[in-house]
C-alpha positions, 0 to 999 in steps of 0.5 A: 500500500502506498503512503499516499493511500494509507494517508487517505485512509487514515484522513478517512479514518479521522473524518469518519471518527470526527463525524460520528462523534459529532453526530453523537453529541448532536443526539447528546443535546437533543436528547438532554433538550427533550429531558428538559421539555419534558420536565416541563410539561410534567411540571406544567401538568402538575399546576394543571392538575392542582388548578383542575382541583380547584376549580372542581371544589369550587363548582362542588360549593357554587352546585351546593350554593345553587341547591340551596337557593333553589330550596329557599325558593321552593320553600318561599313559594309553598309558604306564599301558596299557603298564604294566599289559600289562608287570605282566600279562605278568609274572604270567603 
């Protein structure tokens, strides 16, 4: 083999090497860049999660508020029926 050839050979070698290790630390970054997007989507899943407690006790209290009015009303309308038969009757 002659110098000329195995010199190619060895440039070839080390460019070959150079790529692959270049490559490698590419994937490397992007790998770590995923870990961080990731931890921040668990990290905003997270919030999301408390926010949707939340909001979920909070519609739980306004539906137990709203059942209650509904049953002050009901109960305001039976005791008006009852007044307006006790006025009639004693119109009569």
């Amino acid at each position: 083999m002659s110098s000329s050839l195995a010199i190619g050979m060895l440039l070839l070698r080390l460019v070959l090497d150079l790529w692959l290790f270049l490559k490698g630390s590419e994937w490397k970054e992007k790998a770590e860049n995923l870990q961080v997007e990731l931890q921040q989507c668990y990290k905003a899943q997270s919030r999301l999660s408390e926010q949707l407690v939340v909001e979920v006790a909070e519609s739980r209290a306004s539906k137990a508020l709203v059942q209650e009015k509904e049953n002050a009303v009901a109960d305001l309308q039976k005791e008006l029926t009852e007044l307006r038969l006790r006025h009639v009757s004693y119109a009569m």
